[in-house]
C-alpha positions in Angstrom: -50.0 -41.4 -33.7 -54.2 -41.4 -34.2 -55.2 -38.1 -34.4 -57.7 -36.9 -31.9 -61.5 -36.3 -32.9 -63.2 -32.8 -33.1 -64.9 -33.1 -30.3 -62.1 -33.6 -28.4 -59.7 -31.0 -29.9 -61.5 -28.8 -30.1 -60.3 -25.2 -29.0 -63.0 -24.1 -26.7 -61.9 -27.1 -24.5 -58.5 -26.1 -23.8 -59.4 -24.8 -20.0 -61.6 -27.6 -19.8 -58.6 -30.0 -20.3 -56.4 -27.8 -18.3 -58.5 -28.2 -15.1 -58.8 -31.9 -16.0 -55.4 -32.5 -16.8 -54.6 -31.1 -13.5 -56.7 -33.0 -11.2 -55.6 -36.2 -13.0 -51.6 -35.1 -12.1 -53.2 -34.9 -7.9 -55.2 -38.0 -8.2 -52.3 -40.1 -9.2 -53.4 -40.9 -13.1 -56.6 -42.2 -11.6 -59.7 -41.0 -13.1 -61.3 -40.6 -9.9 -63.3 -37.4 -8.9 -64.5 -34.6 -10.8 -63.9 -31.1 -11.9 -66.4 -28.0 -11.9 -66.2 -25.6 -15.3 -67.7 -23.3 -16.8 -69.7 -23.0 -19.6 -70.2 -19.6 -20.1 -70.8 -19.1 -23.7 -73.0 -20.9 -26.2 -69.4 -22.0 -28.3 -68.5 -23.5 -24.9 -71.7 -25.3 -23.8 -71.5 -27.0 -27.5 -68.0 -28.3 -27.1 -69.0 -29.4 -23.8 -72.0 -31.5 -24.4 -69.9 -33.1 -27.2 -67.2 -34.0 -24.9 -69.6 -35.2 -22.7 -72.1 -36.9 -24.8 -75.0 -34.6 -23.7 -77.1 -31.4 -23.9 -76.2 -28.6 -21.6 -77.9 -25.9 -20.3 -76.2 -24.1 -17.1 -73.7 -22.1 -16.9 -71.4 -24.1 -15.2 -70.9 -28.1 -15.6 -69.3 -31.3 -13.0 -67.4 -33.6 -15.0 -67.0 -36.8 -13.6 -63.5 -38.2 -14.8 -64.7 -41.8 -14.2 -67.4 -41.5 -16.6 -65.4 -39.4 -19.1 -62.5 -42.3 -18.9 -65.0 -44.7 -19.9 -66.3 -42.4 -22.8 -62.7 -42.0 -24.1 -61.9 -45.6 -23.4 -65.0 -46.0 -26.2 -65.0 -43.5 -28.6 -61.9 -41.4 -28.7 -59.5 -44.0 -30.7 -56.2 -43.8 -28.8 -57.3 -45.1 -25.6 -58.7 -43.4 -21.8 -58.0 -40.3 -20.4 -54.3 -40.8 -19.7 -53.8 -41.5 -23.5 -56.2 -38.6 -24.3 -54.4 -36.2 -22.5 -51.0 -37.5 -23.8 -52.0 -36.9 -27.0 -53.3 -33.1 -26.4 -50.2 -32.0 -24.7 -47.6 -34.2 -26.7 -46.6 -35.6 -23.8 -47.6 -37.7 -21.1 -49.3 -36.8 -17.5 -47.0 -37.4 -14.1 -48.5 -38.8 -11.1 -47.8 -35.7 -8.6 -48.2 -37.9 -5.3 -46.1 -40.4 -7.2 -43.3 -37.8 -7.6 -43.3 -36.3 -4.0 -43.1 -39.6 -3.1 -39.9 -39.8 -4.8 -38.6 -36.7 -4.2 -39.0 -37.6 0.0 -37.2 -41.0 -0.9 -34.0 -39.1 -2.7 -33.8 -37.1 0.2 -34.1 -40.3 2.6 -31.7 -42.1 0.5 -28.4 -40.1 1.3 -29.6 -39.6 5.4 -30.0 -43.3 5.5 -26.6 -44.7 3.9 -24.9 -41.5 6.3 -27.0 -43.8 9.2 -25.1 -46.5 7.7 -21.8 -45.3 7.2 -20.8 -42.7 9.8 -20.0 -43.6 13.6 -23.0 -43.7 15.8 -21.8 -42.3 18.3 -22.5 -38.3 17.0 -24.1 -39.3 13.6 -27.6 -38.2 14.7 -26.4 -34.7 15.0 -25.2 -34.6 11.7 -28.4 -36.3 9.7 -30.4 -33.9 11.9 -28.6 -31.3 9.8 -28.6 -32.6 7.1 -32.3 -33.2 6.8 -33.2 -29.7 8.4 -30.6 -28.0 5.5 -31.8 -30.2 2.5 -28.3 -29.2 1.5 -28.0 -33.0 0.0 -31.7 -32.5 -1.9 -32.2 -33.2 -5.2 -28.2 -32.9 -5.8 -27.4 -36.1 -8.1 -24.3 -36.1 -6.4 -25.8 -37.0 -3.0 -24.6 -40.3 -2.2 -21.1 -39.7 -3.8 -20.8 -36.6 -0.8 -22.1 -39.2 1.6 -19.3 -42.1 0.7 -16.8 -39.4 0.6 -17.4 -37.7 4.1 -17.7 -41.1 5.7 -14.0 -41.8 4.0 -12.5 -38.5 5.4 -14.5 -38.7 8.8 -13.4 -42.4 9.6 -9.8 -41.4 8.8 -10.1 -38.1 10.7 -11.7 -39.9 14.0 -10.6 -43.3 13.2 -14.6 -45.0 13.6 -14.2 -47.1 11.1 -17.1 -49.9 10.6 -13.9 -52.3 11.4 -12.5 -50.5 14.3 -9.9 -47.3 14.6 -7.4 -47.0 12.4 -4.2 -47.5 12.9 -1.7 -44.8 14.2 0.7 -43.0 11.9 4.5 -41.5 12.2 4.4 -37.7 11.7 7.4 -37.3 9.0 10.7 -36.5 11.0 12.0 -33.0 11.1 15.7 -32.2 10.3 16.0 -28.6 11.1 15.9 -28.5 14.6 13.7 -30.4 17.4 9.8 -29.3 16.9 8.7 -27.6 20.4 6.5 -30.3 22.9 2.9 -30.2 22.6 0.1 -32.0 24.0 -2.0 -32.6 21.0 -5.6 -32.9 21.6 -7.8 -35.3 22.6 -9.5 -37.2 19.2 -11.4 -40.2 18.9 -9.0 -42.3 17.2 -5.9 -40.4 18.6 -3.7 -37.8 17.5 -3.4 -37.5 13.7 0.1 -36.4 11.9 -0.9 -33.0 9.7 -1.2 -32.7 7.2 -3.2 -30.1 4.1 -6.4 -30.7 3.2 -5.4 -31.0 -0.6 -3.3 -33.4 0.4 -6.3 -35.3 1.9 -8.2 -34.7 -0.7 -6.3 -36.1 -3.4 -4.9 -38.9 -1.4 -8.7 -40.1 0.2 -10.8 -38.6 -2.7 -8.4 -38.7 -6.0 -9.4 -34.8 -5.8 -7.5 -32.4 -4.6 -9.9 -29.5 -4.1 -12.5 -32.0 -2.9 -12.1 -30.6 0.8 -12.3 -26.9 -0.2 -14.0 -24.3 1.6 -16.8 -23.5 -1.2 -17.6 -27.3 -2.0 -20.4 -29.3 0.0 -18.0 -32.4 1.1 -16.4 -29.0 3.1 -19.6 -28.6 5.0 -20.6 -32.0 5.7 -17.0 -33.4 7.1 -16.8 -30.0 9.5 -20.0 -31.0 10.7 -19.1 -34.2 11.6 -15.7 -33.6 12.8 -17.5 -30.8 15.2 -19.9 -33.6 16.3 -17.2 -35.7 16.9 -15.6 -34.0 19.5 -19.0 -32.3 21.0 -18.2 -28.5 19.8 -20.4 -26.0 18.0 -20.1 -25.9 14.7 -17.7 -22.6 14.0 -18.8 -19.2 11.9 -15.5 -18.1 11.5 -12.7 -19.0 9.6 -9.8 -18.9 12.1 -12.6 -21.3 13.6 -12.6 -23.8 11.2 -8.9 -24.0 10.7 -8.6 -24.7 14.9 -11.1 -27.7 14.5 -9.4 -29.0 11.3 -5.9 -28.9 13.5 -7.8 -30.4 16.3 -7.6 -33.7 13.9 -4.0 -32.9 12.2 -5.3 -31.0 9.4 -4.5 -27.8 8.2 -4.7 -25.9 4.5 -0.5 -26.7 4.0 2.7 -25.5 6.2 3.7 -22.5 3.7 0.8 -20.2 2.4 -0.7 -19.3 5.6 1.9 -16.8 7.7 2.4 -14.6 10.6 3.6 -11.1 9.4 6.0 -10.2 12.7 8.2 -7.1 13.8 11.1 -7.9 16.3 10.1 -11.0 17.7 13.0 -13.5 18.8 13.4 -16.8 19.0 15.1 -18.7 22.5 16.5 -22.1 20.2 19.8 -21.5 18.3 18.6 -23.7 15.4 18.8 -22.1 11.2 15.5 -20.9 11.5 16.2 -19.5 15.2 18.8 -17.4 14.1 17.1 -16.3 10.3 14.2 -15.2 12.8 16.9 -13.3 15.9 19.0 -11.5 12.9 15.3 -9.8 11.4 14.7 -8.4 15.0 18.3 -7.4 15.6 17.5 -5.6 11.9 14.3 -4.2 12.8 13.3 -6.2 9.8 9.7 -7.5 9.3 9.2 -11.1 8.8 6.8 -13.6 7.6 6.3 -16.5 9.7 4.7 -19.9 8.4 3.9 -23.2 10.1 7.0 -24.5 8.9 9.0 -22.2 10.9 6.5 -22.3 13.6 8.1 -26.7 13.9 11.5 -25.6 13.7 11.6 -22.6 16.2 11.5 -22.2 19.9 9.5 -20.1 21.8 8.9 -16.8 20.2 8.8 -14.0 22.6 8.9 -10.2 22.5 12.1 -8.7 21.1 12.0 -5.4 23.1 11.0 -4.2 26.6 8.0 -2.7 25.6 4.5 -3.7 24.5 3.4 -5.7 21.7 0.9 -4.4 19.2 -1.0 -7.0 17.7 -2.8 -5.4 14.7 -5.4 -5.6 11.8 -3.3 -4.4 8.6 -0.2 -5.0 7.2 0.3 -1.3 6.8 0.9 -0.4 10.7 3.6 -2.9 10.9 5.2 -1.4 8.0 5.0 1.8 9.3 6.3 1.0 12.8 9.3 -0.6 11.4 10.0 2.5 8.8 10.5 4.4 11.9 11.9 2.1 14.3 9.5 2.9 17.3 11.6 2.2 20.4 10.7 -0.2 22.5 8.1 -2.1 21.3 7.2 -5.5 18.6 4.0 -6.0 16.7 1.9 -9.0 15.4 -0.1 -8.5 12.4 -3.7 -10.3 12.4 -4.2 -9.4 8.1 -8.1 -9.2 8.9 -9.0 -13.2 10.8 -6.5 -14.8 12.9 -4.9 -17.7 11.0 -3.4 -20.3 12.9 -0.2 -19.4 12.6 -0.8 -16.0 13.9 -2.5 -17.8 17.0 0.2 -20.1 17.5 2.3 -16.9 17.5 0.0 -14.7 20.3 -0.3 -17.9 22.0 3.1 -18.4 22.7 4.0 -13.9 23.1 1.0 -14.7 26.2 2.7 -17.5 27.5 6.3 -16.0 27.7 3.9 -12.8 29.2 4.3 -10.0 27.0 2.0 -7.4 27.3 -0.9 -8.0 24.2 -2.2 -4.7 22.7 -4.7 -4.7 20.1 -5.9 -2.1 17.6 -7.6 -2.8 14.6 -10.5 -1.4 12.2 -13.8 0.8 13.4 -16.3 -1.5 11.7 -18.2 -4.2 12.4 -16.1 -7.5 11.3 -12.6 -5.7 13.2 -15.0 -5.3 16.2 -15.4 -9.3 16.1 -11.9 -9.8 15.0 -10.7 -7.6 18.4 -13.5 -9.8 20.3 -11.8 -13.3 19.3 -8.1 -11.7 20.1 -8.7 -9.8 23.6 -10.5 -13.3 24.7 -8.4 -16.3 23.1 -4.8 -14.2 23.0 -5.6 -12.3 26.3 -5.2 -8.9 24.8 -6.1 -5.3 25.5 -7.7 -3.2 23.5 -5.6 -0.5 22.9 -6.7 3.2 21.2 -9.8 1.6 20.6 -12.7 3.4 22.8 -15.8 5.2 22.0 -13.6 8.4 22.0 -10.9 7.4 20.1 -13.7 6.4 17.2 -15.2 9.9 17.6 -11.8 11.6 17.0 -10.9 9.7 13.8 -14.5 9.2 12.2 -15.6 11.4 9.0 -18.4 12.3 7.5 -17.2 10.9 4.4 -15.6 7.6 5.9 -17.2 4.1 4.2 -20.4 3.4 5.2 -20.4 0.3 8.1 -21.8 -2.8 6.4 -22.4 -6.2 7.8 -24.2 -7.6 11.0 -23.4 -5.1 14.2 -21.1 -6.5 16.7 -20.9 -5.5 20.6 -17.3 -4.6 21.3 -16.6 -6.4 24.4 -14.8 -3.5 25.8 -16.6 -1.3 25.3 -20.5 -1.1 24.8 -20.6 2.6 24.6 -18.2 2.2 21.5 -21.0 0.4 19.5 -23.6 2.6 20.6 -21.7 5.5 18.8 -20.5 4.0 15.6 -23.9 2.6 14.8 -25.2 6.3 15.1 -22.4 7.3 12.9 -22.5 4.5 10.7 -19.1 5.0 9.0 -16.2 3.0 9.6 -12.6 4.1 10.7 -10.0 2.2 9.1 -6.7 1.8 10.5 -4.9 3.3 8.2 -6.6 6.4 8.3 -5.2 6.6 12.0 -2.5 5.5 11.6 -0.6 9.1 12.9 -2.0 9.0 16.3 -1.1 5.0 16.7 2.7 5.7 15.9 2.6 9.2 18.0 1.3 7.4 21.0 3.2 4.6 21.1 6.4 7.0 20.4 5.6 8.6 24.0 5.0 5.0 25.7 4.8 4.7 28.4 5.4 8.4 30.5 2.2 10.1 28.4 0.2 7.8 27.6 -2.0 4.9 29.5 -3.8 2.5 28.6 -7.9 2.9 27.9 -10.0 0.7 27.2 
């Protein structure tokens, strides 16, 4: 490496060649234009008119970077001004329009092999979404997410470049006749379910490639929402309905549906395990697996059926054996199996009740029941928040939610701004529903 002259390293220069360096980065590495600087002491005029070849005597000086290019090209030993400044900074100057450029193109790249590779019909809607988001920008992974969503989406709605796919056998089921349903309309047809691990691993060689936190996750959702013309869903009980619109679900065991004294109309192993735990007064778990084997679930007593947030009331109902009535337990969002389960209760025309948490995600929670499941909101008015809320209650967190209900509800927890948990009111829920139905009605 030549070393650089004196009159080009020297020190005084070093915001001259800052401001130089710079505009030769906009220009595109061509010495084109020129800089203003200033010159304000006598060390810094001399270093300048060495630079430059010539006397100064302002205060302030325009280099032209043609003319100083040439000058280098001449005297400085290494070469022009790209060399120069290559040398001074130890490494070399990057054309800036030359990297936007690129940087547009890596985005481009990924929207224009999804344009390739995912069905036209609702492909727009997705690159629209994907270009808005950036969420595929400067991610060196971009184009593998691409291939991989078109693999899951063309299996999913069977728009495959070569035409649908062809249709599958769901596995048979030995322990009693799975209950008829309609399944719903997909482009490509009904799919047989199946988890996303399994998916992943079977499509992708991964099997977390389809989780909830990775991008793939994202991507395929949007598509599959596209595919069938819905809005892309916010909530998780959401996103597990669109997934079974196209035969997928996370597996048949982990999610469940914690129930009190529901019973079964089929005679099947799993019908009776499920008629003995109400019979009990026993508490149950039910999965999708029992879900295929059963037969219409319906209420297990005359009365009501409280569908609730937490775990807790259910237990508590069952340690005391209230008379009369069966419960459903939401555990916070709705799984599927839990709507399968109000679903079918609302079908057979058992009376829905619902009671959950005084904050802000149970008021959406108690939204999403009372208007897919058909329930009513039970002990859960602006007046029975007053009567349970404290002072010291947690603080309400999140984005308010307008009870459906019951506006004057929200009005008066926001001006509290504590939450009432379930739990904590748990008393008056057991007392009421002891006295059902002679002393108490229904308000809502």
């Amino acid at each position: 490496m030549s070393a650089l002259p004196d009159w080009i390293a020297d020190p005084a220069l070093g915001p001259v060649w800052d401001r130089i360096w710079d505009r030769f980065e906009k220009a595109g590495l061509e010495p084109v234009g020129g800089v203003r600087v200033a010159a304000a002491t006598r060390e810094q005029r001399h270093a300048l008119g060495d630079l430059l070849g010539r006397p100064l005597t302002g205060g302030t000086v325009r280099i032209d970077l043609a003319v100083l290019d040439e000058r280098l090209a001449e005297r400085s030993g290494v070469g022009g001004l790209g060399e120069v400044l290559g040398q001074l900074y130890g490494r070399a100057p990057q054309s800036r329009p030359a990297a936007r450029a690129a940087r547009a193109e890596a985005r481009e790249l990924p929207l224009a092999l999804a344009a390739e590779l995912f069905d036209p019909a609702w492909s727009a809607e997705v690159i629209g979404w994907l270009r808005d988001t950036g969420v595929l920008t400067a991610r060196a992974d971009s184009e593998r997410i691409v291939r991989d969503a078109a693999t899951v989406l063309a299996e999913l709605t069977g728009s495959a470049a070569d035409g649908p796919l062809p249709a599958r056998t769901p596995p048979a089921v030995t322990d009693g006749p799975l209950p008829t349903r309609t399944p719903p309309a997909v482009p490509g047809g009904p799919q047989p379910t199946r988890s996303r691990v399994e998916l992943g691993a079977t499509l992708l060689g991964d099997a977390h490639a389809l989780d909830r936190d990775r991008v793939l996750h994202a991507v395929v959702l949007r598509g599959l929402a596209a595919a069938v013309g819905v809005a892309v869903p916010g909530s998780t009980g959401d996103r597990e309905e669109l997934w079974a619109r196209f035969g997928v679900q996370p597996d048949v065991l982990s999610r469940t549906c914690l129930a009190w004294r529901l019973r079964s109309t089929g005679a099947g192993p799993t019908d009776r395990r499920v008629n003995e735990a109400c019979a009990a007064g026993d508490p149950i778990h039910l999965t999708e697996w029992d879900l295929r084997r059963l037969a219409e679930v319906h209420p297990g007593a005359d009365g009501p059926v409280l569908v609730c947030e937490n775990p807790r009331v259910v237990e508590a109902f069952a340690e005391i054996g209230v008379v009369g009535w069966s419960a459903v337990c939401t555990a916070g969002e709705p799984n599927l199996v839990v709507a399968r389960v109000l679903g079918q209760l609302a079908t057979a025309g058992a009376e829905l009740l619902y009671h959950g948490d005084f904050d802000w995600a149970g008021l959406a929670i108690a939204n999403r029941v009372i208007e897919r499941a058909g329930a009513r909101p039970w002990l859960m008015s602006a007046g029975d928040y007053s009567r349970g809320v404290r002072d010291d209650g947690p603080r309400l967190i999140g984005h308010e939610v307008v009870p459906s209900w019951d506006r004057e509800l929200g009005d008066v927890m926001r001006s509290h701004g504590r939450a009432v948990h379930e739990e904590s009111v748990l008393a008056e829920l057991l007392a009421v529903a002891e006295d059902w139905p002679g002393a108490r009605v229904w308000r809502g």
